[in-house]
Residue, then its C-alpha position, 0 to 999 in steps of 0.5 A: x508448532x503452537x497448538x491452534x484453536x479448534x473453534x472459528x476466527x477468533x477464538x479466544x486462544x490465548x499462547x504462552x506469554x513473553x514470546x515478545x522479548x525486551x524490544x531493545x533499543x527500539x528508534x523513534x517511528x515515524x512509519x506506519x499509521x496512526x491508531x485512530x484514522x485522520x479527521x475529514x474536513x467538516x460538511x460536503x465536498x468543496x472546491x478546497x484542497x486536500x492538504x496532506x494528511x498524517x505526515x506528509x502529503x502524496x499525489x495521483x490519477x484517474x479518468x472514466x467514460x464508462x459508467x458501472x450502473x449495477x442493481x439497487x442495494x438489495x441485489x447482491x450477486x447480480x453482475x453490473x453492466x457497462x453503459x457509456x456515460x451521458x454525463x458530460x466530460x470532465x475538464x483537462x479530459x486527455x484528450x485535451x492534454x497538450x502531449x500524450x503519456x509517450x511525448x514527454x518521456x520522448x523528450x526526456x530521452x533524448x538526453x539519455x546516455x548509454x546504458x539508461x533505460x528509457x523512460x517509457x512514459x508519463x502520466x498526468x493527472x488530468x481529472x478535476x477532483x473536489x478536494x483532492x482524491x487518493x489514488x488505490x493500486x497500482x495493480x499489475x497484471x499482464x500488459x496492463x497497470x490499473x488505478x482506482x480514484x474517486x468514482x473511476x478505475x483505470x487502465x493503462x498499457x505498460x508499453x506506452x501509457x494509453x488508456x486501456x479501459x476505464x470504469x465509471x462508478x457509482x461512487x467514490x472509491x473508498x478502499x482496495x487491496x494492495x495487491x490483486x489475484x495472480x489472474x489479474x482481479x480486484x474487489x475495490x470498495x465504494x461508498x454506498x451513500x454519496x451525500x456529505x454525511x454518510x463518508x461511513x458507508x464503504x460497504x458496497x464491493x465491487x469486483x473487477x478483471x483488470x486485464x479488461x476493465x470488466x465489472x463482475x460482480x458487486x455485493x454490499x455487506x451486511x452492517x444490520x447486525x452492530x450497526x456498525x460504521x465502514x469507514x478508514x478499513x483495511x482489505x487484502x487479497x490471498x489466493x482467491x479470498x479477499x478480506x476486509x477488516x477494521x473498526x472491528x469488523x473481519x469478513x471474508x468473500x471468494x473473489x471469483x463469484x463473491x460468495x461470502x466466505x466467513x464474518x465477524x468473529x466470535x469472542x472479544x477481540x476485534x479485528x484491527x486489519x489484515x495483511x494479504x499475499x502467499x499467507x493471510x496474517x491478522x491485526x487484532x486487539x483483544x481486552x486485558x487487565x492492562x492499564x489501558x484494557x487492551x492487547x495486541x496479537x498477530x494471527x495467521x489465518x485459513x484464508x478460506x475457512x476463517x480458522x486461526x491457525x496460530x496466535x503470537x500475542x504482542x508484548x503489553x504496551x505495544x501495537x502491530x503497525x504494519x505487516x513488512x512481510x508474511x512469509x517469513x513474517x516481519x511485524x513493525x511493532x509500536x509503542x506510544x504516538x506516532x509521531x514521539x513514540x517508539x519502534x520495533x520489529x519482530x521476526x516471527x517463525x513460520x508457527x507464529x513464535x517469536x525468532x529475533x528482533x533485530x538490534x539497530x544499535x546506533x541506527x534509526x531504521x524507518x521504512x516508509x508507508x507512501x500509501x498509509x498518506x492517503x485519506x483512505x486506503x490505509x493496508x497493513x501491506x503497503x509500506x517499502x523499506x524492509x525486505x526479507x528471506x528466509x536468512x537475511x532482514x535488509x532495513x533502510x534507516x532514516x533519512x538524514x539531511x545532506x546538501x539540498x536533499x537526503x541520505x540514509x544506509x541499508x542495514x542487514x540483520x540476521x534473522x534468526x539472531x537479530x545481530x547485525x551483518x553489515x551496513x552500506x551507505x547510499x550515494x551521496x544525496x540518495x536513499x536506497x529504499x529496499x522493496x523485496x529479495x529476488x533471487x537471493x539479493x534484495x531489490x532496493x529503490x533509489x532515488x535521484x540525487x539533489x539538484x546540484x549533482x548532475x548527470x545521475x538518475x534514480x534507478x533499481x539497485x541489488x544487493x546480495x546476503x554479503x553486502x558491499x557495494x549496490x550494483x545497478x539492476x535498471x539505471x533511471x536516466x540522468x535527464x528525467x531526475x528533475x522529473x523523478x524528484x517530483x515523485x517523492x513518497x511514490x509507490x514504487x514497483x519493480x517487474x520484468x525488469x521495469x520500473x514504475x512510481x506511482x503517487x498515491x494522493x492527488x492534490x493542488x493548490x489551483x485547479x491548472x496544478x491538480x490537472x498538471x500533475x505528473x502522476x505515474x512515470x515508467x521506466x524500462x527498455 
């Protein structure tokens, strides 16, 4: 195991150089998020509408009758209480919807045919937001599956779409962590200053039990020392520790009773995010005497004491991206733009040494980042299309054109040699989109088929370590295709032998369309 630094976060600990090899043959990327957050559109909100940002667009939800009215800045620690709102209801509220969640899906299962699942039910949007809104979550935990947007958090039986809860809040939602705690908990992040030019102050933490919908405790961090801006930062949750990073800053609060645990660490580098889950793992910049000052490392973290456990550093001229996975961790590397540049993914040993980088030969792997789209929330954990074990690394490759939609294959990679084992194609006018490996197979989204093809739905598909042909784990019904279609760059969740696709950016072209949008669709017996 590499030998850790004895001094806090950050340290300057610098590991032997060239861990990272020859990236290869790395492929044209076009996942991840760009170095630099998109430009917000000039002055306050308005009635436009967001158009997509970064790469493409995606869309999502949110209602609230209760108002989360805590102390003012100062009184940190305090626990907000609940209040029921005086402020008038919002138009195409649901109770004004024409059908409930459970109505449509009915509809659509009455074409069902045997051995479909159900589709369970549909959300729409419902909410008049200015400008279009990103959606954070969703969260699952229990019964229930929780979404923040704008000034509201919600939550929504798993069983047939009812509203729960709901949370009415102070202001916007600016940031949350891809994953809650295993007992159901979110810190969400809120904008301290509502007026058009103080979108920099995501520095107010609030605290949330999603099997309830109760406001625990809120905090507003420090930023007095660097005067520093919040904005565009990236949060993640290990065991009962969430941090948030970007800009440069990294600080570390306990999610039970909010107790701050470490901050800003000492040294030169900044900290660019973190990815959470099983193992806490860190972006980090640090300065060089490269051309361009700076390089990249990848440290594993004491989520509870802020201590740097080990330091991989990045090959010079590359960027950490995206976190596919911490535990093995697998890093999506990238050198250049976003959009033109190049791609890469290491594999890393569970001491943060380099083990195998795989070789795509003649294939573009790509996975996809449906919440990197977002104007806000940008995690370093959110991205689908690469899934791994201890033995196997399953990538899906770009998509390519095919009748009126797509196709694309999964390749698997050894992970300790990087050499390919096998490639399956998808069905034709589907894209299998691997999520996570269960029980030794991987679990991989697919996608419903062009229009043209009839009688074929969506669905969870498995593939074992061996490969051949992907066997169904949850057929999605033929009869909602048309609707799944519209999901297009969902998030997308597999649980219990559920599914559920979530669009994470919610924007229209006419109020009507804003309020009419489907935006959460479950499937399941």
């Amino acid at each position: 195991m590499s030998q850790p630094p004895q001094q806090g976060f950050g340290a300057p600990y610098e590991p032997q150089p060239g861990v990272y090899g020859d990236p290869g043959q790395p492929q044209p990327g076009s996942y991840g998020y760009p170095p630099q957050p998109p430009n917000r559109p000039p002055g306050g909100r308005s009635r436009g509408r967001l158009v997509a940002a970064v790469l493409a667009g995606v869309l999502v939800i949110g209602a609230g009758v209760w108002l989360v009215v805590g102390g003012d800045d100062g009184s940190d620690g305090k626990k907000p209480v609940a209040k029921e709102s005086t402020a008038p209801k919002q138009s195409g509220a649901e109770s004004n919807r024409k059908k409930t969640p459970a109505a449509e899906a009915a509809e659509i299962n009455k074409g069902r045919k045997e051995g479909e699942a159900k589709v369970r039910w549909i959300q729409k949007n419902g909410v008049d937001v200015p400008l279009g809104a990103s959606a954070l979550g969703p969260w699952i935990t229990g019964g229930i599956v929780a979404k923040a947007m704008y000034r509201t958090v919600s939550g929504y039986s798993l069983e047939d779409g009812s509203r729960k809860w709901s949370l009415r809040l102070p202001a916007d939602v600016c940031a949350a962590p891809t994953q809650p705690t295993a007992d159901g908990k979110i810190v969400i992040g809120l904008l301290t200053d509502t007026s058009a030019n103080a979108e920099e102050n995501c520095d107010k933490l609030q605290m949330i039990d999603l099997a309830t919908g109760e406001a625990v405790w809120s905090k507003t961090i420090d930023r007095a020392v660097d005067n520093d801006v919040l904005r565009y930062v990236v949060m993640a949750i290990s065991g009962d520790v969430m941090t948030i990073g970007g800009l440069g800053r990294a600080e570390a609060y306990r999610v039970s009773d909010g107790k701050h645990l470490w901050g800003k660490p000492p040294g030169p580098c900044a900290v660019n995010g973190f990815a959470g889950g099983s193992v806490l793992l860190a972006s980090v910049s640090c300065p060089s005497q490269s051309e361009d000052g700076f390089h990249d490392e990848v440290r594993r973290i004491d989520p509870v004491t802020g201590r740097t456990l080990w330091t991989y550093k990045v090959r010079k001229g590359w960027n950490v991206d995206a976190f596919h996975s911490v535990d093995p961790p697998v890093i999506f590397l990238r050198k250049g733009p976003l959009v033109g540049g190049t791609s890469a993914i290491a594999v890393l040993d569970d001491d943060g040494t380099f083990r195998s980088q795989p070789v795509p030969g003649g294939d573009a792997l790509e996975g996809r980042c449906p919440g990197k789209e977002r104007e806000l929330g940008w995690n370093l954990d959110i991205c689908m299309g690469v899934a791994a074990d201890t033995d196997t690394l399953y990538v899906a490759t770009k998509p390519r054109p095919e009748g009126r939609s797509f196709t694309n294959d999964v390749v698997a990679f050894d992970m300790s040699t990087g050499k390919k084992k096998w490639k399956v194609p998808s069905p034709a006018t589907q894209t299998l989109m691997p999520l996570r490996v269960e029980g030794g197979k991987v679990l991989m989204y697919l996608s419903p088929p062009d229009p043209k093809t009839k009688g074929v739905g969506g669905g969870i598909m498995a593939l074992g370590p061996q490969g051949g042909t992907p066997r169904p784990v949850l057929r999605h019904p033929a009869s909602a295709a048309a609707t799944e279609r519209a999901f297009e760059e969902a998030i997308v969740l597999h649980a219990d032998g559920r599914s559920l696709l979530m669009l994470p950016q919610v924007s229209g072209e006419t109020e009507e369309e804003e309020l009419e949008l489907r935006t959460m669709i479950a499937f399941g017996d």
